[in-house]
Each structure stands twice: as C-alpha cells, then as structure tokens.
PDB file of N, CA, C, O and CB in Angstrom:
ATOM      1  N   UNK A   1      11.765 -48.689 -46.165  1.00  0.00           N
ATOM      2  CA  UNK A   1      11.640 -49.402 -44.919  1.00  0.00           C
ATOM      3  C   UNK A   1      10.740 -50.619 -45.160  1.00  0.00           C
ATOM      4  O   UNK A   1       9.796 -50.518 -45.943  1.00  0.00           O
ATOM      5  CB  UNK A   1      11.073 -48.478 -43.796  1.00  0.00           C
ATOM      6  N   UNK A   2      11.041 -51.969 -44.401  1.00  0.00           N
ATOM      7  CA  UNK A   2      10.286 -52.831 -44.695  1.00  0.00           C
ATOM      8  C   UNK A   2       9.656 -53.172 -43.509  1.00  0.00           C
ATOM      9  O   UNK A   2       9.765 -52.235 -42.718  1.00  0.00           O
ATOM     10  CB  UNK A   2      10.852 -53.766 -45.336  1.00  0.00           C
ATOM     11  N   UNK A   3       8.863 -54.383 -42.906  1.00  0.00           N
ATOM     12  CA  UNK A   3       8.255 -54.755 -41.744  1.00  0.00           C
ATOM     13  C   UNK A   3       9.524 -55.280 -41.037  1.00  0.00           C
ATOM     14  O   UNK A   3       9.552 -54.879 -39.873  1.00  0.00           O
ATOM     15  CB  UNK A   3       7.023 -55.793 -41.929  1.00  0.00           C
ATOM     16  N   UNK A   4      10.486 -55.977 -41.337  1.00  0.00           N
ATOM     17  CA  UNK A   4      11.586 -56.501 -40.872  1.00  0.00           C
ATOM     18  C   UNK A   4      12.276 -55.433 -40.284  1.00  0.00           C
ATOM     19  O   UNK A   4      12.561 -55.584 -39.096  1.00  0.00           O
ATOM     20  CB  UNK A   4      12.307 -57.185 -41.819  1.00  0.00           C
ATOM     21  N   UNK A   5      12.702 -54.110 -40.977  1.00  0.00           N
ATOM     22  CA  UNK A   5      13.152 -53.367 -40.174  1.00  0.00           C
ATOM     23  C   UNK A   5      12.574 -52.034 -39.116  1.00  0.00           C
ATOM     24  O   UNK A   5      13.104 -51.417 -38.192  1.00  0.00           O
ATOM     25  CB  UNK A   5      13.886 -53.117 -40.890  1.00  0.00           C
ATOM     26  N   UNK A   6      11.234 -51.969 -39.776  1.00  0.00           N
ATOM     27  CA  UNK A   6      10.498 -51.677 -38.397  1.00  0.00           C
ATOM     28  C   UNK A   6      10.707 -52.413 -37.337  1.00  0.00           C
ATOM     29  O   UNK A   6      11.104 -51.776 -36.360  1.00  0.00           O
ATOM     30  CB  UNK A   6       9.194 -51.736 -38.467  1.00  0.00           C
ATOM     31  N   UNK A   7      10.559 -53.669 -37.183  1.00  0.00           N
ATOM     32  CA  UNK A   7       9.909 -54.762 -35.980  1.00  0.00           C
ATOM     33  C   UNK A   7      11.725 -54.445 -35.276  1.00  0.00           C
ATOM     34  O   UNK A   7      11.753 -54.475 -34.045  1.00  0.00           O
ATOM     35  CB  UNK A   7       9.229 -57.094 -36.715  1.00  0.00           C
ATOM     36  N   UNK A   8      12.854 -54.218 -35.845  1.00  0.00           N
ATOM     37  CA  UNK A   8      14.076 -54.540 -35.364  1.00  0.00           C
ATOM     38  C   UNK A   8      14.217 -52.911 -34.766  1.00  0.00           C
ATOM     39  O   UNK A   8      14.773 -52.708 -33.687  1.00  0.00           O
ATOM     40  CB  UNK A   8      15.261 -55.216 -36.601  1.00  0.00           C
ATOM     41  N   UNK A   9      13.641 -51.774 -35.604  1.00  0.00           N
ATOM     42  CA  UNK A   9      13.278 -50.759 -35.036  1.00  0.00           C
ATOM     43  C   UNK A   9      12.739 -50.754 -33.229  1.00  0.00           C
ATOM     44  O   UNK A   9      13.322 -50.748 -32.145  1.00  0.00           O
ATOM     45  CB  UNK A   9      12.296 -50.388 -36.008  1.00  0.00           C
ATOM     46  N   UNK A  10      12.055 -50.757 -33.455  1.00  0.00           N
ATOM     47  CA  UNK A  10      10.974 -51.439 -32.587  1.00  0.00           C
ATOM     48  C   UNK A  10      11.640 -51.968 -31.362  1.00  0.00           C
ATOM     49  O   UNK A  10      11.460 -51.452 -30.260  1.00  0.00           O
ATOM     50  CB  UNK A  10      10.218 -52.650 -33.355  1.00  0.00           C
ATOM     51  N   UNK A  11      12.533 -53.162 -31.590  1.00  0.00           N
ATOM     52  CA  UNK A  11      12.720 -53.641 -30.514  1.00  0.00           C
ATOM     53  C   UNK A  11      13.921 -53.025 -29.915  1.00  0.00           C
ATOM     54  O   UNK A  11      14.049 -53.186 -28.701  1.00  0.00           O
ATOM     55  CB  UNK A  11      12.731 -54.934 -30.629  1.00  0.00           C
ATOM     56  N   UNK A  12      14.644 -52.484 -30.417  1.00  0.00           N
ATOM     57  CA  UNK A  12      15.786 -51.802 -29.880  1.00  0.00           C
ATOM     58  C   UNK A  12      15.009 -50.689 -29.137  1.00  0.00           C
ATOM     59  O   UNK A  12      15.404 -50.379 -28.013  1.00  0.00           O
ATOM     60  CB  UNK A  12      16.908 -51.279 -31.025  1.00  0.00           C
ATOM     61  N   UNK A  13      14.295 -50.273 -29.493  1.00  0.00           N
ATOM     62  CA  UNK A  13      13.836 -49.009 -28.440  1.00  0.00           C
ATOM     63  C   UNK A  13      12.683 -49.860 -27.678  1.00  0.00           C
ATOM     64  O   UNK A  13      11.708 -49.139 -27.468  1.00  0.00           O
ATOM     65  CB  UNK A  13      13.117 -47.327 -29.329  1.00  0.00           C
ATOM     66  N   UNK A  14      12.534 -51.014 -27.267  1.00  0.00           N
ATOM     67  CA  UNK A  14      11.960 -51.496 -25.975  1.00  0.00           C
ATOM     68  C   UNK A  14      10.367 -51.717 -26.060  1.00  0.00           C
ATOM     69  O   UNK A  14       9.652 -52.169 -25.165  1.00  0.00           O
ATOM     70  CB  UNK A  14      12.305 -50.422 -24.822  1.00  0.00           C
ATOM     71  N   UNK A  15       9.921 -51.229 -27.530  1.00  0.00           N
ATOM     72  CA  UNK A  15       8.329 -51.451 -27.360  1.00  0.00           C
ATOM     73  C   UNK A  15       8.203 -53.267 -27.846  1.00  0.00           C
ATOM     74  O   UNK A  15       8.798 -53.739 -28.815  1.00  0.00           O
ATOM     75  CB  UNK A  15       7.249 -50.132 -28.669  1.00  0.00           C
ATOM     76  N   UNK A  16       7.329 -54.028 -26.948  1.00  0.00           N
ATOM     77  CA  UNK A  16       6.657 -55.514 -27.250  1.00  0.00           C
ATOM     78  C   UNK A  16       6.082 -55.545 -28.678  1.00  0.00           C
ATOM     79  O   UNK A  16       4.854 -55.474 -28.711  1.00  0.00           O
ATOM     80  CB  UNK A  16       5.353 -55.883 -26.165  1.00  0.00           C
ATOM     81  N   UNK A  17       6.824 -55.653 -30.083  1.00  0.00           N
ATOM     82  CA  UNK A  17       6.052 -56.018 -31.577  1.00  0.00           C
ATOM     83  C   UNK A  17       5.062 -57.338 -31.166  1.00  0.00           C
ATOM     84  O   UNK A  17       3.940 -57.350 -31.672  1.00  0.00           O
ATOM     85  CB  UNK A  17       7.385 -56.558 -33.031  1.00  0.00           C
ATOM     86  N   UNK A  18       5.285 -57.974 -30.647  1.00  0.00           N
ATOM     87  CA  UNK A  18       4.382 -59.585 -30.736  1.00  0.00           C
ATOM     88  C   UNK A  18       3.209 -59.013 -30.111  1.00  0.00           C
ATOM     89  O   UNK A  18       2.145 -59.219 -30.694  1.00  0.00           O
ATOM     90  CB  UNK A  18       5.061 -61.199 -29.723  1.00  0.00           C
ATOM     91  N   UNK A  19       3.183 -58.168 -28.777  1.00  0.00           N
ATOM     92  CA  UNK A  19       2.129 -58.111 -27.556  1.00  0.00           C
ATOM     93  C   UNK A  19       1.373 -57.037 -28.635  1.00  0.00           C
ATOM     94  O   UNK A  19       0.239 -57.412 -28.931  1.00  0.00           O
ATOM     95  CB  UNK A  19       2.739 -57.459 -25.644  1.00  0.00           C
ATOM     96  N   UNK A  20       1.686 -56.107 -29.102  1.00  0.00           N
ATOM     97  CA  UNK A  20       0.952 -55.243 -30.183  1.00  0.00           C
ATOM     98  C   UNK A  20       0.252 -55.538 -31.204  1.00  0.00           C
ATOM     99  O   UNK A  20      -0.923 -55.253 -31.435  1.00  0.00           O
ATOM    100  CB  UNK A  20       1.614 -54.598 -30.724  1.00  0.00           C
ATOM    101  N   UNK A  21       1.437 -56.464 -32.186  1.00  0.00           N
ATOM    102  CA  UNK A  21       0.393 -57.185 -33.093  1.00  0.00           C
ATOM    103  C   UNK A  21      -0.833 -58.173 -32.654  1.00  0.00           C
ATOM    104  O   UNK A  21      -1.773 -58.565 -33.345  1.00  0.00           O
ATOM    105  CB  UNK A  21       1.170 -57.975 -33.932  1.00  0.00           C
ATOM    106  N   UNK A  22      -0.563 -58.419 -31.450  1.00  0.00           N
ATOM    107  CA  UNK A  22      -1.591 -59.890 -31.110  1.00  0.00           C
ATOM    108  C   UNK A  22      -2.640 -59.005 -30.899  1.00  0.00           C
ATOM    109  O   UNK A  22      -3.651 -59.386 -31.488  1.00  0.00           O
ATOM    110  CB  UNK A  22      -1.252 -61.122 -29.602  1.00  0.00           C
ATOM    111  N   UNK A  23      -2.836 -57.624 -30.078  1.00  0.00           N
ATOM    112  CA  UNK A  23      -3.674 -56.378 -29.495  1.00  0.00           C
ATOM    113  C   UNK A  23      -4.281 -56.391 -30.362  1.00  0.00           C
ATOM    114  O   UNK A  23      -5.399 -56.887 -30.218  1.00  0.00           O
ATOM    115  CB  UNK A  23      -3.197 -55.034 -29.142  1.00  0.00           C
ATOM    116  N   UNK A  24      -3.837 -55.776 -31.954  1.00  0.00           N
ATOM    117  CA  UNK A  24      -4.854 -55.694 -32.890  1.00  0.00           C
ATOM    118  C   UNK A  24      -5.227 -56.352 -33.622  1.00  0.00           C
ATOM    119  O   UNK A  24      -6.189 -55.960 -34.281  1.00  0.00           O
ATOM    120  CB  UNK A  24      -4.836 -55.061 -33.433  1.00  0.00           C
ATOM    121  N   UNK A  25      -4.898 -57.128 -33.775  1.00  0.00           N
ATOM    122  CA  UNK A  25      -5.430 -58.820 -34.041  1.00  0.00           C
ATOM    123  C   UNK A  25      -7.222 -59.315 -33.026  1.00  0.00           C
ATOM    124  O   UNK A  25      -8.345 -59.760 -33.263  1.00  0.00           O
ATOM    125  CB  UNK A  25      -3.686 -60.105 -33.128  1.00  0.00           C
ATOM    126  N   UNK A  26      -6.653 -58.989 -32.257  1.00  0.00           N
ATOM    127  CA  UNK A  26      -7.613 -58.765 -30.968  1.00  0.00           C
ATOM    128  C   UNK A  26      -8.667 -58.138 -31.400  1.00  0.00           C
ATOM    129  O   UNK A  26      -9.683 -58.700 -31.809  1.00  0.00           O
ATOM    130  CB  UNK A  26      -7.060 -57.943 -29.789  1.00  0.00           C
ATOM    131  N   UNK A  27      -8.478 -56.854 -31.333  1.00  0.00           N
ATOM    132  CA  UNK A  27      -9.586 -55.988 -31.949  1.00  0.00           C
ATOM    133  C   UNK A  27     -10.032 -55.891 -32.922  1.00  0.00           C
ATOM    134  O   UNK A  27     -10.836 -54.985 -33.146  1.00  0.00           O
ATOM    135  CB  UNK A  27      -9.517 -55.081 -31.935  1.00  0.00           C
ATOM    136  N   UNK A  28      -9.659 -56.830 -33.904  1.00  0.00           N
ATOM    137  CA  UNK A  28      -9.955 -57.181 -35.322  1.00  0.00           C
ATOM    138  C   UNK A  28     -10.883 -57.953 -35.479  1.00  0.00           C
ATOM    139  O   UNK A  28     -11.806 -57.852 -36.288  1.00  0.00           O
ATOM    140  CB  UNK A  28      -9.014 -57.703 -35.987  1.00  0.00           C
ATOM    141  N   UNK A  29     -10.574 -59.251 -34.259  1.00  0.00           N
ATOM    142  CA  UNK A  29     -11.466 -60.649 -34.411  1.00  0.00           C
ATOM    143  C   UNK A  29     -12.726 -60.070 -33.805  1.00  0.00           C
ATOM    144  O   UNK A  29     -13.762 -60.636 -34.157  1.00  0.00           O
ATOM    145  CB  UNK A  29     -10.849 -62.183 -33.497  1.00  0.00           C
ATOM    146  N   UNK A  30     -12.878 -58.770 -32.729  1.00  0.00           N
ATOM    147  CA  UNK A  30     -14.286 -58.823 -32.260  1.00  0.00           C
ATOM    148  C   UNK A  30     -14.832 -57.879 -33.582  1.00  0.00           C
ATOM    149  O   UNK A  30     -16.013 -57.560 -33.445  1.00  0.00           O
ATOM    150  CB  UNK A  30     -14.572 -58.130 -30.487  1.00  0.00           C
ATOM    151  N   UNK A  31     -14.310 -57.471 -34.602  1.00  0.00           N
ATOM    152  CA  UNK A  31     -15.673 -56.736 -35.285  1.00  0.00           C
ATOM    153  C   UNK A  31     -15.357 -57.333 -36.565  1.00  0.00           C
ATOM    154  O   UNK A  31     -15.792 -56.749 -37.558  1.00  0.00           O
ATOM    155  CB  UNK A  31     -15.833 -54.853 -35.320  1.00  0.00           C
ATOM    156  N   UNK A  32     -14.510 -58.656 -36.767  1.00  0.00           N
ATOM    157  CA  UNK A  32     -15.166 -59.506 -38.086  1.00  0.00           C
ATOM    158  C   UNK A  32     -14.785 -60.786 -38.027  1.00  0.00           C
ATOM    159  O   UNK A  32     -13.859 -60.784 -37.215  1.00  0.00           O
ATOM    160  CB  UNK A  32     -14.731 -59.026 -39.546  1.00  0.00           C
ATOM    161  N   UNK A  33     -14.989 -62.128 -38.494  1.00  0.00           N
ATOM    162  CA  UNK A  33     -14.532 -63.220 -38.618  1.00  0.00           C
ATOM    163  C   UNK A  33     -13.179 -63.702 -38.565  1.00  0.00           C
ATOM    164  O   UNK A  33     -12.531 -63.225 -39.497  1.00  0.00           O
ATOM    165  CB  UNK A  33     -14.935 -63.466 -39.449  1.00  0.00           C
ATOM    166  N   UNK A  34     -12.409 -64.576 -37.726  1.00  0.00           N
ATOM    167  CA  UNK A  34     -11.236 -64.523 -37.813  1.00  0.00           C
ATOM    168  C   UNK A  34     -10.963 -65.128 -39.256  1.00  0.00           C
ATOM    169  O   UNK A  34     -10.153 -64.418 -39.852  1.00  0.00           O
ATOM    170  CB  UNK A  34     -10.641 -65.139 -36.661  1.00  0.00           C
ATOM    171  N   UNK A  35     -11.310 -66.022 -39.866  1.00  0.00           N
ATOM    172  CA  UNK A  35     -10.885 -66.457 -41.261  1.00  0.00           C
ATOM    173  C   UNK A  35     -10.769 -64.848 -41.982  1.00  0.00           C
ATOM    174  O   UNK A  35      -9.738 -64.251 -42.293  1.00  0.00           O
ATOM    175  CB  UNK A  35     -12.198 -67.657 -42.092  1.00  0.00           C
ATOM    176  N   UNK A  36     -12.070 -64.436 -42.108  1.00  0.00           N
ATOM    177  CA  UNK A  36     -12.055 -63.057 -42.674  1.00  0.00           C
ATOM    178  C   UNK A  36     -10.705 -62.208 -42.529  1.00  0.00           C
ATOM    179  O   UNK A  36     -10.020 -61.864 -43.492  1.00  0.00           O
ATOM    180  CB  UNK A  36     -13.174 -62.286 -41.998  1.00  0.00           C
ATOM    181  N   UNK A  37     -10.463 -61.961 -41.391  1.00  0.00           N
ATOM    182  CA  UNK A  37      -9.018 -61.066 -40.789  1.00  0.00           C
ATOM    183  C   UNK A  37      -8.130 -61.738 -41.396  1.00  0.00           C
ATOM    184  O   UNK A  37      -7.467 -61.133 -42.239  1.00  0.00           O
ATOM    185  CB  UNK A  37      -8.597 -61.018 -39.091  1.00  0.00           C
ATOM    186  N   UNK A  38      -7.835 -63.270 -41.137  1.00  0.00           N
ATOM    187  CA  UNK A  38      -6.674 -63.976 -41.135  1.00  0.00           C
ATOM    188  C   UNK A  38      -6.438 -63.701 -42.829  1.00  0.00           C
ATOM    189  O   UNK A  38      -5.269 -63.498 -43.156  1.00  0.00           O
ATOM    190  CB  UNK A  38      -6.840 -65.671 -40.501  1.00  0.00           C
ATOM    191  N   UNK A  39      -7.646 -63.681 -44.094  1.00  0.00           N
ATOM    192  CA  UNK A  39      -6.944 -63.795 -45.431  1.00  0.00           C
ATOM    193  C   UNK A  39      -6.576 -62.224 -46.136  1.00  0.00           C
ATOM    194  O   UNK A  39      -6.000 -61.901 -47.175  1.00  0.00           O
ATOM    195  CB  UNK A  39      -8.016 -64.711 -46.477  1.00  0.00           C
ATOM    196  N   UNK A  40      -7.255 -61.398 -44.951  1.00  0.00           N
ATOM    197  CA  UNK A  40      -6.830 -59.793 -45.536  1.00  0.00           C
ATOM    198  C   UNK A  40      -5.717 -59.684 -45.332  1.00  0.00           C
ATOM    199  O   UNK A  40      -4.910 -59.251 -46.155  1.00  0.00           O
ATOM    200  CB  UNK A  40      -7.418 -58.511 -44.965  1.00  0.00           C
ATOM    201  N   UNK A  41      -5.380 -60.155 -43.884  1.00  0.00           N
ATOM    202  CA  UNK A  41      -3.487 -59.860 -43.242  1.00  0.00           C
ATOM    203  C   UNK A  41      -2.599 -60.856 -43.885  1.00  0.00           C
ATOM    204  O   UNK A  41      -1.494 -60.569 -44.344  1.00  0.00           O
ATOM    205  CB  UNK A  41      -3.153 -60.196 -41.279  1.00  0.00           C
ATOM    206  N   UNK A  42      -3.146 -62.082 -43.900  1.00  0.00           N
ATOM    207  CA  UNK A  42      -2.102 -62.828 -45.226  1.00  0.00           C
ATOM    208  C   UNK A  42      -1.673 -63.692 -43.499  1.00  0.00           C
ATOM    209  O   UNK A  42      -0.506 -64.069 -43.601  1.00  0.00           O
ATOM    210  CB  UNK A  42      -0.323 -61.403 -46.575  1.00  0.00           C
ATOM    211  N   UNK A  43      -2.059 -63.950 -42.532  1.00  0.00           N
ATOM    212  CA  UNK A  43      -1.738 -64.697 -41.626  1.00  0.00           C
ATOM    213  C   UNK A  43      -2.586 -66.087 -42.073  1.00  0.00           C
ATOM    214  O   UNK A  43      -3.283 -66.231 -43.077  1.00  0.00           O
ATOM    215  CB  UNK A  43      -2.024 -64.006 -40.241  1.00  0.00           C
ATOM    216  N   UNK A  44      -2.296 -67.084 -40.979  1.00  0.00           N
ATOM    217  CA  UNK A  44      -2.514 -68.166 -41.261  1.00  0.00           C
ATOM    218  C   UNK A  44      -4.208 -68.403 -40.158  1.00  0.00           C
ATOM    219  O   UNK A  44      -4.091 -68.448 -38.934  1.00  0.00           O
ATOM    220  CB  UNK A  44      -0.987 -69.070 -40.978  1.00  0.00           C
ATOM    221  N   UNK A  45      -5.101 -68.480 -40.576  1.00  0.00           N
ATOM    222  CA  UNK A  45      -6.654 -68.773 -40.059  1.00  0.00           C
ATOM    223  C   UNK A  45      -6.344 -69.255 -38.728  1.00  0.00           C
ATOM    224  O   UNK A  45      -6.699 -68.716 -37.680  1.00  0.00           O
ATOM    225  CB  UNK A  45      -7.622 -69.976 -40.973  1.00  0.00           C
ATOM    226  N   UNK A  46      -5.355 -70.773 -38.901  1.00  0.00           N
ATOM    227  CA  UNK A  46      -5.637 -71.053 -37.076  1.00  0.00           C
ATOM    228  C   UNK A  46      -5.248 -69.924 -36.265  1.00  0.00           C
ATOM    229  O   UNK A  46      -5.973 -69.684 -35.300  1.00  0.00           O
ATOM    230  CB  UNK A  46      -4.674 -72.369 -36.357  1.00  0.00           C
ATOM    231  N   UNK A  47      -4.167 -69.125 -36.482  1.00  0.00           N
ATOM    232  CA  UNK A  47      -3.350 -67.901 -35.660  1.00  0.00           C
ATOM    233  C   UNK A  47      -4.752 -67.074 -35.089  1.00  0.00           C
ATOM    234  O   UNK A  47      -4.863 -66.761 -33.903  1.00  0.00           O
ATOM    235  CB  UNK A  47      -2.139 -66.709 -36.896  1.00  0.00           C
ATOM    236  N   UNK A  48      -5.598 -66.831 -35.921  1.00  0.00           N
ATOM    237  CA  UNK A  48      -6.426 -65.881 -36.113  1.00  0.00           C
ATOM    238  C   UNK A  48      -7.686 -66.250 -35.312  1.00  0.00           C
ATOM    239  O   UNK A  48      -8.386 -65.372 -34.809  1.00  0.00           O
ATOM    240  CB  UNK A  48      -6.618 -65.669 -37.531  1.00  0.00           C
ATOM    241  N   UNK A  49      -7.900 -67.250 -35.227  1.00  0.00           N
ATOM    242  CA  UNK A  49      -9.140 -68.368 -34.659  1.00  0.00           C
ATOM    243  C   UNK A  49      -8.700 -68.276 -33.580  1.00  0.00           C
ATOM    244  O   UNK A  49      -9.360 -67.639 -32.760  1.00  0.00           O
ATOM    245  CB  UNK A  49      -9.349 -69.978 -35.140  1.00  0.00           C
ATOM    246  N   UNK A  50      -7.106 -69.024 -33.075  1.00  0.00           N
ATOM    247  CA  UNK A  50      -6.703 -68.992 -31.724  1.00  0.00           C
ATOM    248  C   UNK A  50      -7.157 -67.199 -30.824  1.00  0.00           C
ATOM    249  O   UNK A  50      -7.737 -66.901 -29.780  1.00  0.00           O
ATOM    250  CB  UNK A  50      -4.834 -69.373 -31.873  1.00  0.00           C
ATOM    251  N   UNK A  51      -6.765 -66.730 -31.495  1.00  0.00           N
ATOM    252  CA  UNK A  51      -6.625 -65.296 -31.099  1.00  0.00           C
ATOM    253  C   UNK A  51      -8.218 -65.250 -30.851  1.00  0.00           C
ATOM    254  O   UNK A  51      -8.453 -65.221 -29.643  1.00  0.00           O
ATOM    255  CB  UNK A  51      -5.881 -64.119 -32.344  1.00  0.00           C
ATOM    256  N   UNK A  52      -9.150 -65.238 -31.492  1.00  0.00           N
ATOM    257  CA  UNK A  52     -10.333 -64.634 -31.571  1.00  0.00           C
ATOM    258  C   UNK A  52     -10.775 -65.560 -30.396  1.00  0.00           C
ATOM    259  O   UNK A  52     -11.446 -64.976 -29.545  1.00  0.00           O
ATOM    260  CB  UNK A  52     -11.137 -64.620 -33.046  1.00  0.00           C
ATOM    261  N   UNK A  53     -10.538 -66.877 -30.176  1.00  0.00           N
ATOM    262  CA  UNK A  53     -11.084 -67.966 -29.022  1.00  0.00           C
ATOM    263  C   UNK A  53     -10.865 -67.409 -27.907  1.00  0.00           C
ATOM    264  O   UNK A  53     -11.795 -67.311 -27.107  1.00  0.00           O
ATOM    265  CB  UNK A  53     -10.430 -69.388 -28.932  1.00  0.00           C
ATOM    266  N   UNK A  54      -9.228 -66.776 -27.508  1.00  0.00           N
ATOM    267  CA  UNK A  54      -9.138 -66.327 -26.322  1.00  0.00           C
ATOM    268  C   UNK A  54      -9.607 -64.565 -26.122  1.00  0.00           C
ATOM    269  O   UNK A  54      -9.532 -63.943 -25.062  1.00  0.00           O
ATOM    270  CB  UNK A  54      -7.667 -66.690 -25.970  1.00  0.00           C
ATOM    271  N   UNK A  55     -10.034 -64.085 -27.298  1.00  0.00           N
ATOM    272  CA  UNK A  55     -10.370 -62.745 -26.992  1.00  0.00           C
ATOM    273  C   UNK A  55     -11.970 -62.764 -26.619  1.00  0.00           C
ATOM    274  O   UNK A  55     -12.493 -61.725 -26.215  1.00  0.00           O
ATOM    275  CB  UNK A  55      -9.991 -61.761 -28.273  1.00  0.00           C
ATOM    276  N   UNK A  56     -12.902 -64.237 -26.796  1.00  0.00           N
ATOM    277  CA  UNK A  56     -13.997 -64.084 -26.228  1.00  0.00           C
ATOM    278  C   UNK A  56     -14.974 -63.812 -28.041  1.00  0.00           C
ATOM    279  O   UNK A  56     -16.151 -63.454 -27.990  1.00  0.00           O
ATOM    280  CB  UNK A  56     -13.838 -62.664 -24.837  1.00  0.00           C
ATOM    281  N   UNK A  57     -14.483 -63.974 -29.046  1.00  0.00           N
ATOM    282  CA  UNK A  57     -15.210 -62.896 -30.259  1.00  0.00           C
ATOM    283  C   UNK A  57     -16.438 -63.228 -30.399  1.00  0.00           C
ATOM    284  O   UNK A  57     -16.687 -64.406 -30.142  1.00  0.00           O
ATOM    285  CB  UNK A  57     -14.637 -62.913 -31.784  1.00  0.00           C
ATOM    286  N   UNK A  58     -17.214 -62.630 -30.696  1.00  0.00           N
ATOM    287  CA  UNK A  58     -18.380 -62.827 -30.914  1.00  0.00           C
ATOM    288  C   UNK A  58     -18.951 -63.775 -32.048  1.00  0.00           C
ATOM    289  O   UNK A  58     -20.081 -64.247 -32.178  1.00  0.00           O
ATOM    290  CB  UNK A  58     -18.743 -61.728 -31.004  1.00  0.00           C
ATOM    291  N   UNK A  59     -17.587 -63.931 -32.982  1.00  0.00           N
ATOM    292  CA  UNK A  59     -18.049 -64.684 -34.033  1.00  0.00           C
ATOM    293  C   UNK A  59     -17.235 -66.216 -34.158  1.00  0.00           C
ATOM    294  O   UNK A  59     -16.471 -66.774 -34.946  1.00  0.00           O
ATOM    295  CB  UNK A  59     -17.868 -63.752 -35.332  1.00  0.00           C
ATOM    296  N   UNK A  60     -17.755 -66.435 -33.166  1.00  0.00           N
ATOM    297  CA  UNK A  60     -16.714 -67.917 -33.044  1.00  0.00           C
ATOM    298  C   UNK A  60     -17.728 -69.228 -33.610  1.00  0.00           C
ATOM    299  O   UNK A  60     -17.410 -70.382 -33.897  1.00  0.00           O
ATOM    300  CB  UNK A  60     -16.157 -68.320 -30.999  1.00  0.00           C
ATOM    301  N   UNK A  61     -19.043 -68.557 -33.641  1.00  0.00           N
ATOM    302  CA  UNK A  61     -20.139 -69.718 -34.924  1.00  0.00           C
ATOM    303  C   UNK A  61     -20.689 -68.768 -36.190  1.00  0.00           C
ATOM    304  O   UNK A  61     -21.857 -68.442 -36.403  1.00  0.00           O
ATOM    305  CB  UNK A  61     -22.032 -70.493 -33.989  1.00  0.00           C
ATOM    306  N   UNK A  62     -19.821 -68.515 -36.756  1.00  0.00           N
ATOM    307  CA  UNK A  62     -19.787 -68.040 -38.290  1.00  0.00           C
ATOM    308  C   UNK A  62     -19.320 -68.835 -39.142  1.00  0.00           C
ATOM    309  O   UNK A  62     -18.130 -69.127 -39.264  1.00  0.00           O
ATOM    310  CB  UNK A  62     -19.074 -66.941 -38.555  1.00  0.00           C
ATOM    311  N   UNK A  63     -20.343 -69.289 -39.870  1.00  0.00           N
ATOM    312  CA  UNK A  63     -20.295 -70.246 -40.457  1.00  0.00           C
ATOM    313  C   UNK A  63     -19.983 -69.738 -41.969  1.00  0.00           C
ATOM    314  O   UNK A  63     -20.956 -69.356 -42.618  1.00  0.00           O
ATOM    315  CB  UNK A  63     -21.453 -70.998 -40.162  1.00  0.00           C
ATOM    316  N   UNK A  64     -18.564 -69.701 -42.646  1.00  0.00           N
ATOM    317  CA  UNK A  64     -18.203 -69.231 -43.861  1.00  0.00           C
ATOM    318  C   UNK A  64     -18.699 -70.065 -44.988  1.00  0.00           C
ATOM    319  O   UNK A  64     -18.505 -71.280 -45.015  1.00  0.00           O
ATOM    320  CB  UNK A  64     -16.831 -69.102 -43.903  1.00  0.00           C
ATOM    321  N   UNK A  65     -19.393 -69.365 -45.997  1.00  0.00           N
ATOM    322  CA  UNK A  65     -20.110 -69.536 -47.190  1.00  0.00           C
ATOM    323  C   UNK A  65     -20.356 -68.623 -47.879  1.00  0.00           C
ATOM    324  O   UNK A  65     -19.788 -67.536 -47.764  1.00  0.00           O
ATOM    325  CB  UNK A  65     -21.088 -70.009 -47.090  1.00  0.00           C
ATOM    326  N   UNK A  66     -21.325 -68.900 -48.802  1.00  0.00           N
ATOM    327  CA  UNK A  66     -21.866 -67.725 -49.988  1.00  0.00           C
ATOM    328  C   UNK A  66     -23.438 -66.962 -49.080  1.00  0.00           C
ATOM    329  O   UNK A  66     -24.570 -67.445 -49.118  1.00  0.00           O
ATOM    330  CB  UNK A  66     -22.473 -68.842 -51.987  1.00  0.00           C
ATOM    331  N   UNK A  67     -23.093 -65.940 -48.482  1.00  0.00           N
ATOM    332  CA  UNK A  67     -24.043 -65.114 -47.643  1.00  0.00           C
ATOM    333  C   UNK A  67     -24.879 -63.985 -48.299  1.00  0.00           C
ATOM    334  O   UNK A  67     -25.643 -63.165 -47.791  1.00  0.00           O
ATOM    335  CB  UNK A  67     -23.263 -64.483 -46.589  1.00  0.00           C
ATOM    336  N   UNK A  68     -24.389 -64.254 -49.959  1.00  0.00           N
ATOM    337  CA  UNK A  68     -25.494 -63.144 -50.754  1.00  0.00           C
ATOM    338  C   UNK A  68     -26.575 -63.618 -51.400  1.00  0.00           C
ATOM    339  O   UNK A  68     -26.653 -63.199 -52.554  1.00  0.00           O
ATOM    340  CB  UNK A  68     -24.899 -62.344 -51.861  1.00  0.00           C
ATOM    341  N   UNK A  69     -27.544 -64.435 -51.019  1.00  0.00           N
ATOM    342  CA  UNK A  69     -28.474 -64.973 -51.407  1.00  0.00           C
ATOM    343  C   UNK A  69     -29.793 -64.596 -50.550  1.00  0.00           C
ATOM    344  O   UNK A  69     -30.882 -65.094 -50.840  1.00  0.00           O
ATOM    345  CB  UNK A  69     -28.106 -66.246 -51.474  1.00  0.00           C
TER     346      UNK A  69
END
C-alpha cells in the first residue's frame, strides 16, 4: 500500500484526507518549529509556517541556527 492509495482509500469511504492532515500538522507546529516539522515530513516550510501562523504556535520567533553552544 502506498500514501496514494490510502488517501483514494480514504476518500471513497467519506473521511476529509486534507482536513486531517492539516489537524496534525496543527498539532505538530504547537510542540516544535514549523521549519523543524516541515524537513522531517519532507513538506515544503512555507506550508508549515502558514499552518503554524493560523494555529496561533508558540514558536512563530524561533530563530533557526546552531543552538548547541
């Protein structure tokens, strides 16, 4: 099975794939950086930024750099 035929899964039996993925996307951006999220999931940063702007995230001035010093 791939993601393609889940998501086609999916929509034939009536559940929202977009409104779900965006959900945990959602809950992703409030407990880490959207850049952070955006390069684990392999999405694209603005997607991830947008998302985290309208979910309110807490980390919308995280300033990405070298933080082990």
């Amino acid at each position: 099975m791939n993601p393609g035929t889940l998501r086609d899964a999916l929509r034939k039996l009536g559940v929202p794939v977009e409104k779900g993925r965006t959900s945990a996307i959602r809950q992703l951006v409030r407990q880490a950086p959207a850049p952070v999220i955006a390069q684990a999931l392999g999405y694209p940063h603005k997607s991830t930024t947008r998302i985290a702007s309208e979910a309110g995230a807490p980390w919308k001035n995280y300033a990405p750099r070298d933080h082990t010093r």
